[in-house]
N, C-alpha and C positions, 0 to 999 in steps of 0.2 A: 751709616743709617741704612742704605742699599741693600750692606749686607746682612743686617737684621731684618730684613723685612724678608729678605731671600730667605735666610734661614727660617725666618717663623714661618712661610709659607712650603717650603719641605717640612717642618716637623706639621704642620697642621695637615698638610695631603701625605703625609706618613701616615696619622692618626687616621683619617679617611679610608685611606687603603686597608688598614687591617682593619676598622671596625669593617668595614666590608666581606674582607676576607674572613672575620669571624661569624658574620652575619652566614654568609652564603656555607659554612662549614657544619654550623650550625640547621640550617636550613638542609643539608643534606645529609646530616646525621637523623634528625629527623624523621627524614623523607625513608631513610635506606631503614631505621627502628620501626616506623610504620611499616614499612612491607614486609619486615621478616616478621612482624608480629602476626600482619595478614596470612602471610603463606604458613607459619608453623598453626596458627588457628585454623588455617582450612583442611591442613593437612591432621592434625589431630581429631576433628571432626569428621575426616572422610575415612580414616584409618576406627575411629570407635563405630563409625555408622557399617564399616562393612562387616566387622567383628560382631558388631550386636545382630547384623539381619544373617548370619552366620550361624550365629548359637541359635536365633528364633526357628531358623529352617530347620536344624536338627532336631528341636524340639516340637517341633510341628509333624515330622516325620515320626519319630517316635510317639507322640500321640495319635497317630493314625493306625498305626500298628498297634497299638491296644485298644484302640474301637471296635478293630477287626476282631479280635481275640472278644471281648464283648459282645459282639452282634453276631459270633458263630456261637458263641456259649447259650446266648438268648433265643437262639431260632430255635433252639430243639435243645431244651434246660433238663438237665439231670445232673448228678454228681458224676455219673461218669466221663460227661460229656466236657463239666467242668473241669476235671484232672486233661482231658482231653486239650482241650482251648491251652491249657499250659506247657503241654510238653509238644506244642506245632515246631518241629523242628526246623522251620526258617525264621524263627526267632530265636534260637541257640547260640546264634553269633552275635546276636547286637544287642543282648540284655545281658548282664552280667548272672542274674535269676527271675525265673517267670515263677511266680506264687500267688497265693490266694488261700481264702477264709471263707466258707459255707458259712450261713447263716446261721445253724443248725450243731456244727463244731466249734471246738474249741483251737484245733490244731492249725498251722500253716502247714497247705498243700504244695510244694512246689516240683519245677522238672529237673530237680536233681536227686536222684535216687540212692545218694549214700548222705544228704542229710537228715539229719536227727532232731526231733522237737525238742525242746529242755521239757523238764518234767513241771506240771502244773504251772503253764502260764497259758491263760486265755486273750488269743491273736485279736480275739475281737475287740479286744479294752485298747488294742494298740493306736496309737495316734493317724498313722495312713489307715487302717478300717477305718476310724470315725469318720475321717475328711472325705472318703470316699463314700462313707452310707449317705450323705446329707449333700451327694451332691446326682444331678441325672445324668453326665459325661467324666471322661478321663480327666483329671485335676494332677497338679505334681504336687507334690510335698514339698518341703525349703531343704537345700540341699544339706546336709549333714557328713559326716564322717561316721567312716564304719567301725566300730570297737572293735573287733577280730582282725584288721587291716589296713586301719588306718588310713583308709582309702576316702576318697572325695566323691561321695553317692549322692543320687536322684534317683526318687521314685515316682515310675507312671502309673498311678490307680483308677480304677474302673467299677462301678457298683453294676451287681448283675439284678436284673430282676426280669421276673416269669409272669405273667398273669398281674400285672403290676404290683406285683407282691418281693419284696426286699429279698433275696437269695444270697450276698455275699457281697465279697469285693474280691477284684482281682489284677494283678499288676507286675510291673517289671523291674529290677534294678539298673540304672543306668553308672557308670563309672563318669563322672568330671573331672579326671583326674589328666586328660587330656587337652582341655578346655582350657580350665586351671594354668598350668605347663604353657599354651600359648600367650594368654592371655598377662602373664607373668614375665613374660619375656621381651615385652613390647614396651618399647621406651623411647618411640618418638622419634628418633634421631639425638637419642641423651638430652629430648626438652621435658621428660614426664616419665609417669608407667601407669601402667591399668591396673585394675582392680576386679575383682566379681561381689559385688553386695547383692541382699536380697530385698524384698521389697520393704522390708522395716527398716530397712540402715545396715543392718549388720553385714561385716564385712565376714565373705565365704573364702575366699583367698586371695592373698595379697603376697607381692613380692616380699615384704616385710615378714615373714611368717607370725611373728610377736602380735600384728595386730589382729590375725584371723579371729574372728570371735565377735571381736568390738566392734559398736556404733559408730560410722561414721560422722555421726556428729560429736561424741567424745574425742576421736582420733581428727578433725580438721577443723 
């Protein structure tokens, strides 16, 4: 009898010991999935937040540089002075093309001297003139790709006006094809990737290339 009771009291403080030990295993499994959760969430939010106030600052800079171009176009307003405000060549390097549309014309003005208008299309019907006549500062367009380059473009536009009277629009090409490229590249530590949507959902570029185009709310 002695020896059953011995024994049922090791198999009962056997059983005690590993519920224990599974308790406390348990509890530090836990403890160690909450923290990595913590740290890869802090890290994913401090990695998108320096990226986003990244791309704001460039974007912020390049709309101050088309203010400029603006506000010398409008001190002292003529067409000559408009082809002038385009071809400032310390904007040569950080616009991909400086152009612009007279009120008055039909054609796109720009400071590249071996391009060519196509025949009978009026710039003013174009979707960057519109957004820009109906606005009083530099506004960007949604980023797009170029048909001739297949390049990942943004436009800075600007409406001029003299005497508060409508004169034009005028604006810059921006390449995101660098942005893109970083932004694409970025995977967390292999817990995620980033994306560029624009302010409707649609996805501007993604690692996926298949989804560029689409709604994020189709695509998640």
């Amino acid at each position: 009898v002695g020896m059953k009771i011995r024994t049922k009291f090791s198999v009962a403080s056997g059983v005690v010991v590993f519920v224990v030990i599974s308790l406390l295993s348990l509890s530090t499994y836990w403890l160690i999935e909450g923290t990595l959760k913590q740290k890869t969430q802090a890290y994913v939010e401090d990695s998108g937040s320096l990226l986003a106030k990244s791309i704001s600052n460039w974007l912020v800079a390049k709309r101050a540089q088309i203010e400029i171009v603006k506000s010398q176009i409008e001190s002292n307003f003529s067409a000559q002075n408009f082809q002038a405000g385009l071809e400032i060549g310390a904007l040569k390097n950080d616009f991909l093309l400086m152009f612009g549309t007279l009120d008055n014309e039909t054609q796109l003005r720009s400071n590249n001297p071996n391009r060519v208008n196509p025949p009978n299309v009026d710039f003013r019907q174009r979707a960057w003139y519109q957004l820009a006549k109906h606005e009083e500062n530099t506004v960007f367009t949604a980023p797009y790709i170029d048909a001739a380059t297949n390049e990942l473009l943004l436009s800075a536009v600007a409406p001029i006006f003299s005497g508060g009277q409508f004169k034009g629009v005028v604006g810059g090409d921006l390449s995101l094809s660098t942005i893109a490229e970083s932004v694409n590249t970025i995977n967390f530590n292999q817990t995620g990737f980033a994306f560029i949507a624009d302010g409707e959902g649609n996805v501007v570029t993604h690692p996926d290339q298949a989804l560029n185009g689409k709604n994020t709310q189709a695509v998640y």
